[in-house]
ROSETOR-301559 format. One record per residue (C-alpha): chain; residue number from 1; x, z, y; residue in one letter. Coordinates in Angstrom, 2 decimals, decimal comma, padded with zeros to 5 digits. Each point is the difference from the previous one (the first is absolute). Layout:
N
pafi A	lotor NUM	xx X	zz Z	yy Y	vomi a
...
END
This chain:
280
pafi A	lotor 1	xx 000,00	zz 000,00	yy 000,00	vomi x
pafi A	lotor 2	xx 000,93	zz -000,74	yy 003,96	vomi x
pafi A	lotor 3	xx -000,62	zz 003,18	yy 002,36	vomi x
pafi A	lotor 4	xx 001,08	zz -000,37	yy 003,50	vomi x
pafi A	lotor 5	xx 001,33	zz 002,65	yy 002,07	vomi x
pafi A	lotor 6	xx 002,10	zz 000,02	yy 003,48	vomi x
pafi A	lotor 7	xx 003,75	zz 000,36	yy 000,24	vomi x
pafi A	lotor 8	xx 002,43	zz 000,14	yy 002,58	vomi x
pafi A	lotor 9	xx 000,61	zz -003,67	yy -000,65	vomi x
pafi A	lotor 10	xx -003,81	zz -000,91	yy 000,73	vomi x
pafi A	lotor 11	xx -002,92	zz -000,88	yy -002,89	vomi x
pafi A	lotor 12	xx 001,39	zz 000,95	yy -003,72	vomi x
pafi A	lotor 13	xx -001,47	zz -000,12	yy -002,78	vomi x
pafi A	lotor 14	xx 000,88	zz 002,01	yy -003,78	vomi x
pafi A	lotor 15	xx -000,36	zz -002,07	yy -003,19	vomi x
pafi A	lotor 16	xx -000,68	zz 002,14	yy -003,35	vomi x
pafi A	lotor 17	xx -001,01	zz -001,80	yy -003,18	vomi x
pafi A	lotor 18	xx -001,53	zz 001,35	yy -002,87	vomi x
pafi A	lotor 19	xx 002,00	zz 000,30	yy -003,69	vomi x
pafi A	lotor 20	xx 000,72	zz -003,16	yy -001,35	vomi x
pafi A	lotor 21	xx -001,82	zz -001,66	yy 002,39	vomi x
pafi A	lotor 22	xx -000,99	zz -004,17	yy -000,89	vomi x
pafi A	lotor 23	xx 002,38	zz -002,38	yy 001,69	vomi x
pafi A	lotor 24	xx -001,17	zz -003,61	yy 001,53	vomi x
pafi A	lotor 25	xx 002,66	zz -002,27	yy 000,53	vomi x
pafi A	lotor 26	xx -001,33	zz -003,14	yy 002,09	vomi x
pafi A	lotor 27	xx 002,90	zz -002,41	yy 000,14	vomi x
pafi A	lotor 28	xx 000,99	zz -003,27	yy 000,26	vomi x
pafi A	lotor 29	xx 002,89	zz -001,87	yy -002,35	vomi x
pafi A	lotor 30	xx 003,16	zz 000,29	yy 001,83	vomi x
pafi A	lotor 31	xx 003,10	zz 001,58	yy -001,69	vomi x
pafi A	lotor 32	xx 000,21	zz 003,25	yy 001,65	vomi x
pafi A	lotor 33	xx -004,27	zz 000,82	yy -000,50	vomi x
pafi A	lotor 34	xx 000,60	zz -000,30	yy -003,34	vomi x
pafi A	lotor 35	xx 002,83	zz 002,27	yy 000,02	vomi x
pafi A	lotor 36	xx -002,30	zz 002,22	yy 001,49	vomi x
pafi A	lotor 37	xx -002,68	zz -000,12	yy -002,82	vomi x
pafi A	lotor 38	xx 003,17	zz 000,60	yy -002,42	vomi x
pafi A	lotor 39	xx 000,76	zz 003,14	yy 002,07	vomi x
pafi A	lotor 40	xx -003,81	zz 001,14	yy -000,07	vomi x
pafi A	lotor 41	xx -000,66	zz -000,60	yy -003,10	vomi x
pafi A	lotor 42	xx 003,79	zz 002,16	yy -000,76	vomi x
pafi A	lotor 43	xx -001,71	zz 002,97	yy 001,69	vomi x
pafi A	lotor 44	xx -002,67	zz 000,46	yy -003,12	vomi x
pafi A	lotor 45	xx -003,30	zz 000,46	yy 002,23	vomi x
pafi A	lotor 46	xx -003,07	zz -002,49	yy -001,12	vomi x
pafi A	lotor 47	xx 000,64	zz -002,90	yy 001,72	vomi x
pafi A	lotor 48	xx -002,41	zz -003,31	yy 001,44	vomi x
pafi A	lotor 49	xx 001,60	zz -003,42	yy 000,73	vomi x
pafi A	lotor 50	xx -001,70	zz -002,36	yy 002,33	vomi x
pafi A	lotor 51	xx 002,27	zz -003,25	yy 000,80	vomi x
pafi A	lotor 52	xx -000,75	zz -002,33	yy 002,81	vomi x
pafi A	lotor 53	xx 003,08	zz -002,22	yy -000,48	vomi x
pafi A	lotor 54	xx 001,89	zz -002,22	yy 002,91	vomi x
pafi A	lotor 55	xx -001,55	zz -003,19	yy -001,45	vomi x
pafi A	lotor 56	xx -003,47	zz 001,21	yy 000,39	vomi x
pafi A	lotor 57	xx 000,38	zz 001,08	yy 003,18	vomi x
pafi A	lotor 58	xx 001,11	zz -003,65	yy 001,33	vomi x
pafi A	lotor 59	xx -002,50	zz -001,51	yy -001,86	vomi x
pafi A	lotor 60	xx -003,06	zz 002,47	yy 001,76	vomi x
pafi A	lotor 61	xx 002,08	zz -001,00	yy 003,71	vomi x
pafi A	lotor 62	xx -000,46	zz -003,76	yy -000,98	vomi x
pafi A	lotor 63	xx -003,11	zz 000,19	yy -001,19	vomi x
pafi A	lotor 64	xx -001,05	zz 001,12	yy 003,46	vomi x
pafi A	lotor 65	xx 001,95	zz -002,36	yy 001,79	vomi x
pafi A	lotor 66	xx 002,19	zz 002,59	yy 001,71	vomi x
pafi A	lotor 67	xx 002,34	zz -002,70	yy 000,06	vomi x
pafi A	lotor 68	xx 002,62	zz 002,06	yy 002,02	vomi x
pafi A	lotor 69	xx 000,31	zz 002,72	yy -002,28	vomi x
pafi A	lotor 70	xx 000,02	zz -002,10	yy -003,00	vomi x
pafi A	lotor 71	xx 002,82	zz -001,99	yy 001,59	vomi x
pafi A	lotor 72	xx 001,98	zz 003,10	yy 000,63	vomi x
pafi A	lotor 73	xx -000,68	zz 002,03	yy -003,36	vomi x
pafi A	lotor 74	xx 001,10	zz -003,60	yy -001,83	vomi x
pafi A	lotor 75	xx 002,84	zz -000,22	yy 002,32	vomi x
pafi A	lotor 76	xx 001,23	zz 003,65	yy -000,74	vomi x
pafi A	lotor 77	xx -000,44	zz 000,07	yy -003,69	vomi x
pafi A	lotor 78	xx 002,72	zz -003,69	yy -000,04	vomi x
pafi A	lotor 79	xx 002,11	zz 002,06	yy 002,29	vomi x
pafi A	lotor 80	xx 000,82	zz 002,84	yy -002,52	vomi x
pafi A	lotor 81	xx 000,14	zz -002,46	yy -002,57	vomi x
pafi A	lotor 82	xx 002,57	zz -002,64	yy 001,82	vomi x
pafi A	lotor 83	xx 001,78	zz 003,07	yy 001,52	vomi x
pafi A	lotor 84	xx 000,82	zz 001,89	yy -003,72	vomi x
pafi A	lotor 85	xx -002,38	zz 003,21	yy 001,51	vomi x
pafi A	lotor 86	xx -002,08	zz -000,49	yy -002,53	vomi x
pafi A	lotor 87	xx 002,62	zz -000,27	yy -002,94	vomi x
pafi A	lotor 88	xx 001,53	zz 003,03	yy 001,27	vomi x
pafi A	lotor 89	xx -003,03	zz 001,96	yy 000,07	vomi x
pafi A	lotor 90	xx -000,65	zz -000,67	yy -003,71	vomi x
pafi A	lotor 91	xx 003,00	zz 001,42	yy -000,99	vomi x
pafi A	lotor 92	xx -000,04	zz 002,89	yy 002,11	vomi x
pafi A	lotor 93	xx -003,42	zz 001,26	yy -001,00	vomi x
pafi A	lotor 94	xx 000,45	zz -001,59	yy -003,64	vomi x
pafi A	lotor 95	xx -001,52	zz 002,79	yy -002,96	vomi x
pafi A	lotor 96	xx -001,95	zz 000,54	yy -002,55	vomi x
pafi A	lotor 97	xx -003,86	zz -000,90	yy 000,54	vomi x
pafi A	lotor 98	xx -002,38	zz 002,47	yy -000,64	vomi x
pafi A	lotor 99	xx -002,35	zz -000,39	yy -002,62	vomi x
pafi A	lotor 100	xx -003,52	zz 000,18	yy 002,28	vomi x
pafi A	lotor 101	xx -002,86	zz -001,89	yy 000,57	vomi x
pafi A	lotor 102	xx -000,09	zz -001,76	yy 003,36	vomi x
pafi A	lotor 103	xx -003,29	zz -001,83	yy 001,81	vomi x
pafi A	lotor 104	xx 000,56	zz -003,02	yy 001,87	vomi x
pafi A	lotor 105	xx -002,01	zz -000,90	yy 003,05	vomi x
pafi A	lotor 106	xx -000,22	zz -002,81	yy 002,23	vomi x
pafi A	lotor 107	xx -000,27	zz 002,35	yy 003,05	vomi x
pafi A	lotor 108	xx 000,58	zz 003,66	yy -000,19	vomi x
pafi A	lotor 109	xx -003,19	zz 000,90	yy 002,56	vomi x
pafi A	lotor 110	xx -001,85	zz -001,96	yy -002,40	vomi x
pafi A	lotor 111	xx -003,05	zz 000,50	yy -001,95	vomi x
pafi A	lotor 112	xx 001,70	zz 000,30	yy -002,74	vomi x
pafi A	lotor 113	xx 002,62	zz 002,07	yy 001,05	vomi x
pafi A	lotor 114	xx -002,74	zz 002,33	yy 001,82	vomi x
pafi A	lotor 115	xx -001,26	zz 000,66	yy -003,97	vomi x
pafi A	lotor 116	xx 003,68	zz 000,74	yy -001,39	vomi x
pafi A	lotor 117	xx 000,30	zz 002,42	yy 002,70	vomi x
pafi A	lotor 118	xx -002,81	zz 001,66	yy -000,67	vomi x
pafi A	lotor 119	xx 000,34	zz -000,03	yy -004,40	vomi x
pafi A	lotor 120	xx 003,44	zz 001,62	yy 000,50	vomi x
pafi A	lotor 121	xx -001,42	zz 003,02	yy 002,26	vomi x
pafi A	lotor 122	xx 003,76	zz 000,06	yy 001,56	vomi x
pafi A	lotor 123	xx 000,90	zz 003,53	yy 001,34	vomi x
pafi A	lotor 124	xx 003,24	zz -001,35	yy 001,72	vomi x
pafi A	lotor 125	xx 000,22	zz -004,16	yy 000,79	vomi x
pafi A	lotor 126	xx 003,36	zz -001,68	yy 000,40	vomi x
pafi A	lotor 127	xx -000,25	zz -003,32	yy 002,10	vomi x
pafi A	lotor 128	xx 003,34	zz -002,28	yy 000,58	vomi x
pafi A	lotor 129	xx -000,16	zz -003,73	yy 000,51	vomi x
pafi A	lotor 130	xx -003,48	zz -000,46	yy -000,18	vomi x
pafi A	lotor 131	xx -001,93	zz -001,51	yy 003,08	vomi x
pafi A	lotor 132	xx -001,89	zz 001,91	yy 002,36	vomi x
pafi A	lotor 133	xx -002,60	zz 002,37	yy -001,47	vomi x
pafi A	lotor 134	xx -003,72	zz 000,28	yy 001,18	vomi x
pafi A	lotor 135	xx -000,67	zz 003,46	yy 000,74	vomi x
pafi A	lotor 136	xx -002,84	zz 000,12	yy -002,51	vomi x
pafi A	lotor 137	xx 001,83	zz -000,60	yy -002,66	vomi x
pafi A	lotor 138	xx 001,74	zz 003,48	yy -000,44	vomi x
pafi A	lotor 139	xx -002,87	zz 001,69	yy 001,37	vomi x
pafi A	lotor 140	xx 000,30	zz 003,52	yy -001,61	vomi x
pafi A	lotor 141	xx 003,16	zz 000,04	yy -001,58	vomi x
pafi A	lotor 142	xx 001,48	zz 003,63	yy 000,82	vomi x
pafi A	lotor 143	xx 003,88	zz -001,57	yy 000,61	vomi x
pafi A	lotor 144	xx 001,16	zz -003,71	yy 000,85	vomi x
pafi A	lotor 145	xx 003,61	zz -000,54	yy 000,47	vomi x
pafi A	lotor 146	xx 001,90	zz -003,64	yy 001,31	vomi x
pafi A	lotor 147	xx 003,08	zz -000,62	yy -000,75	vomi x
pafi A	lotor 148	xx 001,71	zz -001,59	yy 003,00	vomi x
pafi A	lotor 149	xx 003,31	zz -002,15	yy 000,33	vomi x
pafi A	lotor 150	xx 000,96	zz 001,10	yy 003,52	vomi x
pafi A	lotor 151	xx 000,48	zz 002,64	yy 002,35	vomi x
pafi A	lotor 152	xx -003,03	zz 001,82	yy 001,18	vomi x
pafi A	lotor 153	xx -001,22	zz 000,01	yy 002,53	vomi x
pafi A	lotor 154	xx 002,56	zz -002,35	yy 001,29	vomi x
pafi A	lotor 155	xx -000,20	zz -002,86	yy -002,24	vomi x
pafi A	lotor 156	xx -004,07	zz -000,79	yy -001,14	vomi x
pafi A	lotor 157	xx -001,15	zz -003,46	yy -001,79	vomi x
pafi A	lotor 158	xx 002,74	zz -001,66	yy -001,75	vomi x
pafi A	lotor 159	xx 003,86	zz -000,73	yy -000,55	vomi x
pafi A	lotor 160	xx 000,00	zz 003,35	yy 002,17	vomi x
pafi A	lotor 161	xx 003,68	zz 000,56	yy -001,48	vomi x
pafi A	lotor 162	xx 001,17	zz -003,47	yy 000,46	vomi x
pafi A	lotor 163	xx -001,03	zz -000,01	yy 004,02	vomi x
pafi A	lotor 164	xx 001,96	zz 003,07	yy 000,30	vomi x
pafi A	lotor 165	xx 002,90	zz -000,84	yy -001,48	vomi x
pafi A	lotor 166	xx -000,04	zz -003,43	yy 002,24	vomi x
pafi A	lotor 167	xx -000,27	zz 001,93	yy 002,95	vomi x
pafi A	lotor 168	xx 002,67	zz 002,06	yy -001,18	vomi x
pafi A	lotor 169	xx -002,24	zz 003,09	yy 000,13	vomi x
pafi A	lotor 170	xx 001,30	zz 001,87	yy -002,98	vomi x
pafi A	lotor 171	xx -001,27	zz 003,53	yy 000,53	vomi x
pafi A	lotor 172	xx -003,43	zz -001,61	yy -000,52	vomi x
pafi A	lotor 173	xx 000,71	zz -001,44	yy -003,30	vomi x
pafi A	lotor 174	xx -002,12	zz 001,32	yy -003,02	vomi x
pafi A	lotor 175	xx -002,88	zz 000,49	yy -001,78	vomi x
pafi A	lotor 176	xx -003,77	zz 002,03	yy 000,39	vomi x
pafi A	lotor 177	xx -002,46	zz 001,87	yy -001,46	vomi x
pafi A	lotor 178	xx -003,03	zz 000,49	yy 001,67	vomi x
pafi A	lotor 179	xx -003,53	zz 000,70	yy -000,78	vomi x
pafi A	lotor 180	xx -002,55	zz -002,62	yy 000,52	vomi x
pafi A	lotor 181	xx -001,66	zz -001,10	yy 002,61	vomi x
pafi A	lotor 182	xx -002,34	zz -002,98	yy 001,57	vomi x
pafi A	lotor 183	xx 002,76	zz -000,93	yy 002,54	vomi x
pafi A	lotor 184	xx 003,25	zz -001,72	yy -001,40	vomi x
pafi A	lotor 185	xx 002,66	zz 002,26	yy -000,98	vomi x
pafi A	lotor 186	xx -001,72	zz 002,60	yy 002,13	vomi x
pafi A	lotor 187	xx -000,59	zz 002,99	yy -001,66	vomi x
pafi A	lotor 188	xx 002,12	zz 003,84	yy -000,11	vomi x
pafi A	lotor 189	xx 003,19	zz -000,09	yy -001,34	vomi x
pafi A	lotor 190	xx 001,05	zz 001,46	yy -003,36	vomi x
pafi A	lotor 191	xx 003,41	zz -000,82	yy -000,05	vomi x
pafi A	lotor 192	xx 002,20	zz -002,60	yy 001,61	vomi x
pafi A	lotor 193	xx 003,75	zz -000,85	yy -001,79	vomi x
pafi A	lotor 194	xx 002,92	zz -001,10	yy 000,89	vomi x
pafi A	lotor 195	xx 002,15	zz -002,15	yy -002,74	vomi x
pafi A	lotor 196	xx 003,35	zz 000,01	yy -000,77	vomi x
pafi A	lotor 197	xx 001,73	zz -002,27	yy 002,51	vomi x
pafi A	lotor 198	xx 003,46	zz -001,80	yy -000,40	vomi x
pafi A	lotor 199	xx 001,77	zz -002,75	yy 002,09	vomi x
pafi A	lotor 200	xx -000,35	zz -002,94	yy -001,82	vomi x
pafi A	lotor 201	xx -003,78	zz 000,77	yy -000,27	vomi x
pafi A	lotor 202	xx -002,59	zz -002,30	yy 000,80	vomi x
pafi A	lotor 203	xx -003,56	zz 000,53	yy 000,83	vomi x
pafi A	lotor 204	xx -000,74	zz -000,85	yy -003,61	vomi x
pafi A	lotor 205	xx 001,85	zz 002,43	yy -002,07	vomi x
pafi A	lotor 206	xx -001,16	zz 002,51	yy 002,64	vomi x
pafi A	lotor 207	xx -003,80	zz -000,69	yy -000,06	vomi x
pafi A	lotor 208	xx 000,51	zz -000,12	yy -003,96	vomi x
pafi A	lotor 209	xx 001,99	zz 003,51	yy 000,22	vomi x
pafi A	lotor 210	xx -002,63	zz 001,38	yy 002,43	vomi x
pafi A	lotor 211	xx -003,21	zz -000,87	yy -001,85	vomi x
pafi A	lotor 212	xx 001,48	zz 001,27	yy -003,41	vomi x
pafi A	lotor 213	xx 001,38	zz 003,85	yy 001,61	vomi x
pafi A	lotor 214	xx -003,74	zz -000,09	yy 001,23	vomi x
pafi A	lotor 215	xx -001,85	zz -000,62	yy -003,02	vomi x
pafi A	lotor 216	xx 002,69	zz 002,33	yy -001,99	vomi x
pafi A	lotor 217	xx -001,23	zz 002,64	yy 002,64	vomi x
pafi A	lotor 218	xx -003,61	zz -000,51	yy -000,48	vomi x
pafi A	lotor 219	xx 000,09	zz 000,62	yy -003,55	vomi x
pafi A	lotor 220	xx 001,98	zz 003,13	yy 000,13	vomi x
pafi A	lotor 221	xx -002,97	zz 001,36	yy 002,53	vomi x
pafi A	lotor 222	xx -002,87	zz -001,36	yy -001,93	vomi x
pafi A	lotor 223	xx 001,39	zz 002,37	yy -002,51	vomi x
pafi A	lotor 224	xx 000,65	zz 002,70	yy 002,01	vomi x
pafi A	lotor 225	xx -003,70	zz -000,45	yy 001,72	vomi x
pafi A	lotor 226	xx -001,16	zz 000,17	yy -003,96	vomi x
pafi A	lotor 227	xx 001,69	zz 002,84	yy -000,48	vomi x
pafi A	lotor 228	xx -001,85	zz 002,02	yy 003,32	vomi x
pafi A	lotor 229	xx 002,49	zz -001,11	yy 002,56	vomi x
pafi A	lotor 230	xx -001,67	zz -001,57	yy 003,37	vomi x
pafi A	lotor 231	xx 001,59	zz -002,18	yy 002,20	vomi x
pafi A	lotor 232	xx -001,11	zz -000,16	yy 004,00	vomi x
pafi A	lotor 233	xx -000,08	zz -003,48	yy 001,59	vomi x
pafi A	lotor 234	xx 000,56	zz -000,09	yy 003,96	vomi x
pafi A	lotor 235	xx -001,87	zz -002,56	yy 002,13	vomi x
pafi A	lotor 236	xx 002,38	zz -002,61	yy 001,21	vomi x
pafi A	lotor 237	xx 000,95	zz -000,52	yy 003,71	vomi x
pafi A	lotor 238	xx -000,92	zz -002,31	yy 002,01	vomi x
pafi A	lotor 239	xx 002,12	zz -003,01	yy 000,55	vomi x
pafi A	lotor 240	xx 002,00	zz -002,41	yy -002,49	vomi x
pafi A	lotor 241	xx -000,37	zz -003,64	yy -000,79	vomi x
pafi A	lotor 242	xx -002,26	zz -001,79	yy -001,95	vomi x
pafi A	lotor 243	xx 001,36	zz -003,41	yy -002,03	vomi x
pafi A	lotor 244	xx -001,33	zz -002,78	yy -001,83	vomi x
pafi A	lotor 245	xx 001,25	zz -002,83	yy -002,98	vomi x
pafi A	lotor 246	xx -000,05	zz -002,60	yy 002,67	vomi x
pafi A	lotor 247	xx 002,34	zz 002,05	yy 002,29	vomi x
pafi A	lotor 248	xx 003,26	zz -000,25	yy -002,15	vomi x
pafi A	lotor 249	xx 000,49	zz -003,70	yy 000,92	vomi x
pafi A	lotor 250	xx 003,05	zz -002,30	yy -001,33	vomi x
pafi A	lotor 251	xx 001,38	zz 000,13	yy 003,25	vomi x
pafi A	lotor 252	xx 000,14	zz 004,37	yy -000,32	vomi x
pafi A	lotor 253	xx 001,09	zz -000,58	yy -003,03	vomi x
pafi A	lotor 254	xx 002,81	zz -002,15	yy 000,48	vomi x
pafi A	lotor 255	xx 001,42	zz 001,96	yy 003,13	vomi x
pafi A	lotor 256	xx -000,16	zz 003,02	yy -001,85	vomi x
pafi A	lotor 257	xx 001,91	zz -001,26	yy -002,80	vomi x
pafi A	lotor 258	xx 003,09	zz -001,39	yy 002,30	vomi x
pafi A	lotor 259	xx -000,31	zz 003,17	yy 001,73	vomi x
pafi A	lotor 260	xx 001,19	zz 001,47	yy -002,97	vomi x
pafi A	lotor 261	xx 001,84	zz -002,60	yy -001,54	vomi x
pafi A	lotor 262	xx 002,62	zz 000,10	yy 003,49	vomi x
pafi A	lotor 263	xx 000,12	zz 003,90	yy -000,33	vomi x
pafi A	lotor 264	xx -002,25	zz 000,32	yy 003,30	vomi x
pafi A	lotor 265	xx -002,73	zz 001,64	yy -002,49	vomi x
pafi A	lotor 266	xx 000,85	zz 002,97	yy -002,37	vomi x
pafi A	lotor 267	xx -001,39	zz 002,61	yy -001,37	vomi x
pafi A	lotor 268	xx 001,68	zz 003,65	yy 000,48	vomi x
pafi A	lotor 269	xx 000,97	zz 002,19	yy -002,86	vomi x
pafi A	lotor 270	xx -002,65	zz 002,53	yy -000,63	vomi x
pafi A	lotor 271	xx -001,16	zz 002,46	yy -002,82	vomi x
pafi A	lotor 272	xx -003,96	zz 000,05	yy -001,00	vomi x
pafi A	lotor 273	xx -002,50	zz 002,43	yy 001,63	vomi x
pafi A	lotor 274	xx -002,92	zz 001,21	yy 000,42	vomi x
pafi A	lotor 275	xx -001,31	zz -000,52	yy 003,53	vomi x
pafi A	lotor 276	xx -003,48	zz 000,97	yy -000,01	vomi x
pafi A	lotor 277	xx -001,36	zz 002,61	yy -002,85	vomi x
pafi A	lotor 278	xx -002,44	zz 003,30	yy 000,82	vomi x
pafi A	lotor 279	xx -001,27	zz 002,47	yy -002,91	vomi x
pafi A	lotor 280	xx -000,96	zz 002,95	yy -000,26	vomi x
END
């Protein structure tokens, strides 16, 4: 359950679960949500999958001739595939697959996926990748948790990790849990990390590093949580940037990659934290 309270840094709110409490895990297919049902499904509580892959959601943009969109979804997914992103990613989050039942849906604020929802009668819900919920959907669960590649609350939307690291902003580089809200990447703050950092980084291994110290996290406090623990969730401040598939263009792209190539460009050495985490 969610109870909010005041603080002295504004709205919080404390998250308690009950003993092995149901898991629903509503993903899409990319290498590092799957590592995150492996991780989930590790942690031995009852868990839900509900995929809405990459391909589905391109297919649903064309099929309402958001022609933009499409354009830059299609554009993004060649990009990590050209660039070796994707390759890498595979290998980084490569492991054993977990031996679960998964629905497939066309759109996760579907119909359908409205039903799934409701058969699984999810105490906590896990959301990464997946496109933008309707609030109805998770109407009544007690706990719903996203799982965000970037710095919050300065980073919202997407390739959060990659825009900082272009603008050389490297305090700002990591990953996010926060609890779910209608507005994008919006909601109190569970915890925010910090990965690993080394010189001869790029955005990348970082955003790969990030996401999988966050979903690592998660699972130790979903345990923790099913154990009695609570967790308190601050409301974010105000402020931060909000970005979109069609702004990483070729042309960022290819000036942040000389950038780096001439030296102009590097990451600093750093050791992994934890930059945002309340309990009590």
């Amino acid at each position: 359950m969610v109870a909010a309270g005041g603080g002295h840094g504004g709205m919080t709110v404390t998250v308690t679960v009950p003993p092995e409490p149901r898991l629903l895990l509503l993903r899409s297919d990319a290498p590092q949500q799957l590592y995150l049902e492996s991780r989930l499904a590790d942690t031995g509580l009852p868990l839900s999958v509900v995929v809405e892959s990459g391909a589905r959601q391109r297919v649903r943009l064309r099929r309402q001739r958001r022609w933009r969109s499409w354009f830059w979804r299609v554009y993004q997914d060649v990009r990590h595939r050209w660039s070796g992103r994707s390759r890498f990613a595979r290998a980084y989050f490569a492991g054993p697959v977990p031996d679960l039942q998964r629905h497939h849906v066309d759109w996760i604020s579907s119909a359908a996926a409205r039903r799934l929802v409701a058969d699984a009668r999810p105490e906590v819900v896990i959301v990464c990748g997946t496109s933008l919920i309707a609030p109805g959907i998770l109407a009544g669960v007690p706990v719903a948790v996203n799982v965000h590649g970037g710095h919050l609350p300065a980073y919202k939307g997407n390739h959060g990790v990659f825009f900082a690291f272009a603008k050389g902003d490297f305090d700002y580089i990591g990953a996010s849990l926060h609890l779910v809200t209608p507005e994008l990447d919006a909601g109190p703050l569970l915890a925010v990390v910090r990965p690993e950092m080394r010189p001869d980084d790029h955005d990348g291994h970082l955003y790969c590093r990030a996401v999988r110290d966050v979903v690592d996290l998660l699972c130790v406090e979903l345990i923790r949580l099913s154990r009695g623990g609570m967790m308190r969730a601050s409301a974010q401040p105000d402020g931060g940037s909000t970005f979109r598939h069609r702004d990483r263009t070729p042309w960022i792209e290819v000036r942040t990659w000389w950038r780096r190539r001439t030296g102009r460009l590097r990451a600093p050495a750093r050791t992994a934290s934890v930059e945002v985490f309340t309990e009590r």
